[in-house]
C-alpha positions in Angstrom: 0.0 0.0 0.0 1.3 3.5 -1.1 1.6 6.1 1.6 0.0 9.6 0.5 2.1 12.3 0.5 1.7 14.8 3.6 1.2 18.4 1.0 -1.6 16.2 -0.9 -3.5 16.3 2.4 -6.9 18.3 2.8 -5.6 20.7 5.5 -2.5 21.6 3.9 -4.2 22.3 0.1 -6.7 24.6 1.9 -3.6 26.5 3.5 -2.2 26.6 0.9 -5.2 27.7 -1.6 -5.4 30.8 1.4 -1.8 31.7 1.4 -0.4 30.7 -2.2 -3.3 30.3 -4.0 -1.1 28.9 -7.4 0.1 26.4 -5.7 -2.5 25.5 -3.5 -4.4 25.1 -7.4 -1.7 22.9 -9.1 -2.1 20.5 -5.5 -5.6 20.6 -5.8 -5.7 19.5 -9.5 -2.4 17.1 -8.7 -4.2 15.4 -5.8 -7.7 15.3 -7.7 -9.1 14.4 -4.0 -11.6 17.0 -4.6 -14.6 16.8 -7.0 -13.7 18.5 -10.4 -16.4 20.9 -10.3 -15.1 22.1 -6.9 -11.7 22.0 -8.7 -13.2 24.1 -11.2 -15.0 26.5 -9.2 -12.4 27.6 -7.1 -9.6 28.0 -10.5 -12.0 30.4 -11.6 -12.5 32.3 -8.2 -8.7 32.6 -8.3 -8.4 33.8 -11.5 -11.3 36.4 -10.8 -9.8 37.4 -7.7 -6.5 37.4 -9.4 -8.1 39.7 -12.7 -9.6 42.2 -10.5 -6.7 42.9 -8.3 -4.3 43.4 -12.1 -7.6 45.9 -13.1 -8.0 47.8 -10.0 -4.3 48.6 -9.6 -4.2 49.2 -13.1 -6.8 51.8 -13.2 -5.5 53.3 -9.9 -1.8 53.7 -11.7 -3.4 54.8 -15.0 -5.4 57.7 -13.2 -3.0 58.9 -10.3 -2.7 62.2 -10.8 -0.6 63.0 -8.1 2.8 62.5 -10.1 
């Protein structure tokens, strides 16, 4: 019987979706111990999150005026 890796566990793919969420995405796709469309959903949260923090601090450099 194969032992499973201690960074495929649940607890440490969750910590590490909160504090590096890229790599807590390539575990949780690696591992597949979580249903795809949870997979799915929280890729895409990421990249949202991830799209609107690039816009926001691109339209905040864009239109600072105080140069």
């Amino acid at each position: 019987m194969e032992k499973k890796k201690w960074y495929y566990s649940t607890w440490f793919i969750l910590l590490m979706l909160i504090m590096i969420p890229p790599v807590g995405i390539i575990l949780m796709w690696a591992g597949a111990k979580f249903p795809k469309p949870v997979r799915i959903g929280v890729t895409l949260i990421c990249l949202w999150m991830v799209a609107s923090h690039w816009d926001s601090a691109w339209f905040a450099n864009y239109f600072n005026t105080s140069k």
